[in-house]
MILORO-215175 format. One record per atom (N, C-alpha, C): x, y, z; atom name. Coordinates in steps of 0.02 Angstrom, whole numbers, plus 50000, padded with zeros to 5 digits. Example, Ala and Ser with C-alpha at 12.3 -4.5 7.8 and 13.67 -1.06 7.14 Angstrom:
u, v, w, papa
50660, 49716, 50390, N
50615, 49775, 50390, CA
50660, 49835, 50390, C
50642, 49888, 50354, N
50684, 49947, 50357, CA
50645, 50002, 50394, C
END
This chain:
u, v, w, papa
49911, 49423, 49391, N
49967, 49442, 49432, CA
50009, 49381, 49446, C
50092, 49396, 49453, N
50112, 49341, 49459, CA
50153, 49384, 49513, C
50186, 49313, 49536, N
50245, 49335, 49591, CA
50290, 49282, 49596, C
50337, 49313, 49610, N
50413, 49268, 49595, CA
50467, 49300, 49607, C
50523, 49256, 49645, N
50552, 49277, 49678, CA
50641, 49311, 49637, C
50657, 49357, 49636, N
50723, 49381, 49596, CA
50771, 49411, 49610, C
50830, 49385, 49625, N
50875, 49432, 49656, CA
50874, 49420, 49751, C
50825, 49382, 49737, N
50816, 49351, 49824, CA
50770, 49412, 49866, C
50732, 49452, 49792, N
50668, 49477, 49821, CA
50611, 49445, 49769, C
50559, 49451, 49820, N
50506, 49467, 49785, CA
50471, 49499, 49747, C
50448, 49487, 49679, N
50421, 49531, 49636, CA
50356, 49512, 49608, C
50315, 49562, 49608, N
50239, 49563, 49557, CA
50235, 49555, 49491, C
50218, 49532, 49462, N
50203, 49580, 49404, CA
50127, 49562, 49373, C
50097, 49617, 49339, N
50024, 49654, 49344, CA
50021, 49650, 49282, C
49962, 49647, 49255, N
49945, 49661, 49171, CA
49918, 49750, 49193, C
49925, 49769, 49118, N
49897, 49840, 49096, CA
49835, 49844, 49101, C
49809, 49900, 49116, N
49738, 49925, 49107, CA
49702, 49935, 49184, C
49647, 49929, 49174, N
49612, 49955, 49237, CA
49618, 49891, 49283, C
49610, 49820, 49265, N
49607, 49764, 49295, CA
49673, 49769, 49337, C
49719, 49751, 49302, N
49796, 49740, 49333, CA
49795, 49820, 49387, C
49797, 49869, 49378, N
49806, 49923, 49413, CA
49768, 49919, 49489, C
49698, 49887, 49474, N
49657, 49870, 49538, CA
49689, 49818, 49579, C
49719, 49756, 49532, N
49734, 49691, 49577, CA
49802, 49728, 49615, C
49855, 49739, 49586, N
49900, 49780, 49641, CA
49868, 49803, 49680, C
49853, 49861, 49692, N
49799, 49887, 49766, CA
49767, 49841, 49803, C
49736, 49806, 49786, N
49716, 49739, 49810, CA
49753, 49707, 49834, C
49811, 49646, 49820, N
49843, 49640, 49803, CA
49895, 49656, 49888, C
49896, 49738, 49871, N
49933, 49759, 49923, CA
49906, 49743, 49990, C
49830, 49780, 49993, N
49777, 49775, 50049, CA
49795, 49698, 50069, C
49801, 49662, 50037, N
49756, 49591, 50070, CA
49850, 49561, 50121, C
49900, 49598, 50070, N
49954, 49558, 50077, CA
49948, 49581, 50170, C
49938, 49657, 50178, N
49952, 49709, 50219, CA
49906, 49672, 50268, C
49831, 49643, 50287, N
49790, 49619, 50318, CA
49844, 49561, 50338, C
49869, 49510, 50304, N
49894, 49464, 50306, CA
49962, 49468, 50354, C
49968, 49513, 50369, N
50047, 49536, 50384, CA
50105, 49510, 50342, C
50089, 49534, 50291, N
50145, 49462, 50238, CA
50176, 49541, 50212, C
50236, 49557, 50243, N
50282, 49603, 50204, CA
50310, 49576, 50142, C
50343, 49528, 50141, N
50359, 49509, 50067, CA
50328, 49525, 50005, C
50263, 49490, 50004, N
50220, 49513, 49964, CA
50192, 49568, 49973, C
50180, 49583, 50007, N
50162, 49684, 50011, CA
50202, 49730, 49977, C
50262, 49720, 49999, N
50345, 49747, 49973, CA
50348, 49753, 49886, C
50335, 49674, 49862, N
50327, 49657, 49817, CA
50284, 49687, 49762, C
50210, 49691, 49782, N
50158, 49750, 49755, CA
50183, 49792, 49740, C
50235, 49839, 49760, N
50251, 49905, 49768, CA
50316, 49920, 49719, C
50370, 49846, 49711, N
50405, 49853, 49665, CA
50398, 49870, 49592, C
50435, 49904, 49544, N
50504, 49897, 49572, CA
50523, 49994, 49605, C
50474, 50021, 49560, N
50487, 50079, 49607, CA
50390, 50105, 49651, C
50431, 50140, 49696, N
50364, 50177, 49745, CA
50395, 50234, 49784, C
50353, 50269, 49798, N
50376, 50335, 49823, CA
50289, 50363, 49859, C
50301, 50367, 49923, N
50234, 50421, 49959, CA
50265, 50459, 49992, C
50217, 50504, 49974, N
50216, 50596, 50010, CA
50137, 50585, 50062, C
50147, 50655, 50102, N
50073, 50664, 50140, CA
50074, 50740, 50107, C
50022, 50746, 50098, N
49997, 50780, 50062, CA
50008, 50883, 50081, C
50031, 50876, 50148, N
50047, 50921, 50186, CA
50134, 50931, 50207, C
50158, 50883, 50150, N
50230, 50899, 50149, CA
50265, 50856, 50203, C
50240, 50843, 50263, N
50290, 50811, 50301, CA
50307, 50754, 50339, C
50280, 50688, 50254, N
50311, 50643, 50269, CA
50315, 50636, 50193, C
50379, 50593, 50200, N
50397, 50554, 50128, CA
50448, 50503, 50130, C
50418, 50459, 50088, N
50421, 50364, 50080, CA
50457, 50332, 50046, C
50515, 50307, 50050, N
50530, 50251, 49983, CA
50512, 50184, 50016, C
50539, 50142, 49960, N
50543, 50060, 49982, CA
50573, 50039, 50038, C
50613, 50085, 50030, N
50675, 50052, 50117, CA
50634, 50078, 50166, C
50593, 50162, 50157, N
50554, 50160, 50256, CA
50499, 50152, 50247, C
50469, 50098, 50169, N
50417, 50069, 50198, CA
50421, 50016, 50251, C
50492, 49966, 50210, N
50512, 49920, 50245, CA
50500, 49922, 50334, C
50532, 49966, 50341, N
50572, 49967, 50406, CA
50505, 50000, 50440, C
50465, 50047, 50384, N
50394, 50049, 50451, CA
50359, 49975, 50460, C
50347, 49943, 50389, N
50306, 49883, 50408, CA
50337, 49848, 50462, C
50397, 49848, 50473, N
50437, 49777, 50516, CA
50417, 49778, 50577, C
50438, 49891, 50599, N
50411, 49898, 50667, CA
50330, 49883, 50693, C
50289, 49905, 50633, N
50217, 49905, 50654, CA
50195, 49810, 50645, C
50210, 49784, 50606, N
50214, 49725, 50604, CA
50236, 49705, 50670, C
50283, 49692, 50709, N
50312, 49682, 50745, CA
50247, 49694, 50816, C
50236, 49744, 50813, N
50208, 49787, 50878, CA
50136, 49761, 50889, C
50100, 49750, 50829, N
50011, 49780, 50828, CA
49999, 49697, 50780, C
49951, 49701, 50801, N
49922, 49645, 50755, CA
49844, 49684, 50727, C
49817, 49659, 50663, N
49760, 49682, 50630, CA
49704, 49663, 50657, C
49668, 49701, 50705, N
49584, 49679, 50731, CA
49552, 49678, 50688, C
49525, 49757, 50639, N
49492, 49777, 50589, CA
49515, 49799, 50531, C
49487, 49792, 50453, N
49506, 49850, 50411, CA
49458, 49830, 50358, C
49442, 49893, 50369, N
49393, 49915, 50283, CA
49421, 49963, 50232, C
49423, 49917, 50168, N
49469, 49956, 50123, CA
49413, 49969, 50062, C
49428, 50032, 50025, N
49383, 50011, 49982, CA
49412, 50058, 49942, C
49415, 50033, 49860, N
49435, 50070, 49806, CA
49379, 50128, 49784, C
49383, 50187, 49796, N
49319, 50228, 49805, CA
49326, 50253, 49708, C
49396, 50252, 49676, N
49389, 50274, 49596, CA
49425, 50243, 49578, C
49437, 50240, 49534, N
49483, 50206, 49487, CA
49470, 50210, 49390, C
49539, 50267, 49380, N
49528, 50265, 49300, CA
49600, 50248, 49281, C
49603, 50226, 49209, N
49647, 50219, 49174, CA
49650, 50231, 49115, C
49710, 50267, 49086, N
49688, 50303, 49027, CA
49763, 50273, 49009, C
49754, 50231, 48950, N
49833, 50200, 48924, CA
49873, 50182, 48977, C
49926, 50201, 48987, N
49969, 50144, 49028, CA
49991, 50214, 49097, C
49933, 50263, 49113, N
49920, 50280, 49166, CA
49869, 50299, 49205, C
49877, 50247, 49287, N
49821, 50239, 49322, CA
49820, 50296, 49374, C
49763, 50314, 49402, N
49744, 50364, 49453, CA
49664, 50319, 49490, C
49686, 50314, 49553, N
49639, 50286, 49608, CA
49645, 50302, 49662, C
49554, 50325, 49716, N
49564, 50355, 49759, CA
49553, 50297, 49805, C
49580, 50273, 49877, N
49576, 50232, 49901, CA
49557, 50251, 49977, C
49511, 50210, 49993, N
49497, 50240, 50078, CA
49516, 50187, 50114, C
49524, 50170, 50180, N
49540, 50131, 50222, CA
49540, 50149, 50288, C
49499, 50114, 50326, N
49508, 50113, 50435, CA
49538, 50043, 50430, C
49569, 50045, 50489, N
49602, 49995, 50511, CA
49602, 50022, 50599, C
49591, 49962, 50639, N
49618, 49952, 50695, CA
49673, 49887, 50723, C
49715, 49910, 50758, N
49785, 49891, 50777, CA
49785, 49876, 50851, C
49788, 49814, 50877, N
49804, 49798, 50945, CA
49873, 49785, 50961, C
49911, 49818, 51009, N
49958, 49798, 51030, CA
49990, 49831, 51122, C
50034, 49802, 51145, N
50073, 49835, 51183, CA
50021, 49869, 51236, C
49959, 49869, 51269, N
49916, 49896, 51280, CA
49912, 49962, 51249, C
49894, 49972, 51206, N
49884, 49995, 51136, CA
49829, 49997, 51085, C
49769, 50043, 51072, N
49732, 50003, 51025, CA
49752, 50079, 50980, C
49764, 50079, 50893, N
49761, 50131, 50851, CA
49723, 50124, 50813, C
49693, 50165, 50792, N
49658, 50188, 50758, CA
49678, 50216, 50690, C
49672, 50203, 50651, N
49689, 50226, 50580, CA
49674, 50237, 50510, C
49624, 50278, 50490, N
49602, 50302, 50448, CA
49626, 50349, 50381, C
49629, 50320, 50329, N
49656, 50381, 50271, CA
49626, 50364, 50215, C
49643, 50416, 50184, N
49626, 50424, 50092, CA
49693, 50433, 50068, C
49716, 50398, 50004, N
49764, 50397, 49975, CA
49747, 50418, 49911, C
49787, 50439, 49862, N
49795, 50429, 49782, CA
49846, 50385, 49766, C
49826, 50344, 49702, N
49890, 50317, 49712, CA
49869, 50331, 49628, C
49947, 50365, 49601, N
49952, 50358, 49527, CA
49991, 50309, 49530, C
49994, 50273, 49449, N
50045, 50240, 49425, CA
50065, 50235, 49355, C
50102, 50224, 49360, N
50124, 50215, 49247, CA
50134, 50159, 49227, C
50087, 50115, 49190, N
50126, 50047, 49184, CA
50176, 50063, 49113, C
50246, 50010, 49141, N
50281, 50011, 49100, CA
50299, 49989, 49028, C
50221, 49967, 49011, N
50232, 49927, 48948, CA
50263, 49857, 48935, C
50281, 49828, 49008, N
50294, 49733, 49022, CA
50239, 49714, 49062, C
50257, 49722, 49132, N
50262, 49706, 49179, CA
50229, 49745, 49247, C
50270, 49834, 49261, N
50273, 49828, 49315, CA
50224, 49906, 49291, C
50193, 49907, 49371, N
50146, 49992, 49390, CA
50192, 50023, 49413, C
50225, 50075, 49405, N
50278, 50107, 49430, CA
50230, 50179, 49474, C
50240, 50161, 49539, N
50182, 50192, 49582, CA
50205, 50253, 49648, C
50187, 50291, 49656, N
50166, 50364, 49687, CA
50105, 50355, 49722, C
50112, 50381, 49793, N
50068, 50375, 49855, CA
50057, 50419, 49879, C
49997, 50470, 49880, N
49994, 50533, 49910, CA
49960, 50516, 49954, C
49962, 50535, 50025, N
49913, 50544, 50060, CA
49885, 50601, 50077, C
49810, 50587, 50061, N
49772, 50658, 50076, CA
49750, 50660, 50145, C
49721, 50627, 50177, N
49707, 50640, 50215, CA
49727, 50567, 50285, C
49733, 50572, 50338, N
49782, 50546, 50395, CA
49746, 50542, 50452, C
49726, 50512, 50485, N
49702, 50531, 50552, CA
49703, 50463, 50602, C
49748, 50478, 50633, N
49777, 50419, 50668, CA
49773, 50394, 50754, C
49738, 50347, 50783, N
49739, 50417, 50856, CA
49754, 50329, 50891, C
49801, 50332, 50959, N
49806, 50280, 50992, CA
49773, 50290, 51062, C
49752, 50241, 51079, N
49699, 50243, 51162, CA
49723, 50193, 51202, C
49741, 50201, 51258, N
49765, 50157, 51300, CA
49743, 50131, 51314, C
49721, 50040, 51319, N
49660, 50010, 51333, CA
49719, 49961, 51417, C
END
């Protein structure tokens, strides 16, 4: 994986196959722990798109942005366990199921946040995973500490 900066963004780019498809996800996780939007952002270029799986939410690059900035902004990372639970690749398209908790301190605030994702992708034959985010399952809960 490389990264480098173009156009006065940041960009990834991933080798083909099952390796490169994991290090993005990775990649993303660690940027996301880190609070490093740039490089998170970056993972996700040049295209991304999430749905919830129940129709009523859906994602581009711009409200990932603008969610990371706010939650960035608000919460800082106590906990998170991520773990790539599948992962196949068949030619230059990947399918992986991904689990993750995370807890979030902020604002007297603690959240809670748990999901399963899919994330397909197509690599493009250079460079980039051109990637889709379903979420299956969501469960999010905040406690007033």
């Amino acid at each position: 994986m490389q990264i480098a900066k173009n156009n006065g963004e940041y960009e990834c780019a991933f080798e083909p196959g099952p390796a490169g498809f994991e290090a993005l996800m990775r990649r993303a996780q660690r940027a996301y722990a880190e609070r490093d939007i740039e490089t998170y952002m970056a993972a996700w270029r040049p295209y991304y798109k999430s749905f919830q799986v129940t129709g009523s939410f859906e994602e581009d690059l711009a409200g990932l942005r603008a969610k990371l900035e706010r939650e960035f902004s608000r919460y800082s990372l106590s906990r998170m366990d991520f773990e790539v639970k599948k992962l196949d690749v068949m030619g230059n398209i990947g399918a992986a199921v991904l689990t993750y908790n995370s807890e979030l301190d902020g604002g007297g605030v603690k959240v809670s946040d748990e999901r399963t994702n899919l994330i397909l992708g197509e690599f493009d034959g250079e460079r980039w995973w051109l990637v889709s985010k379903i979420v299956i399952r969501c469960n999010t809960k905040s406690i007033p500490v």
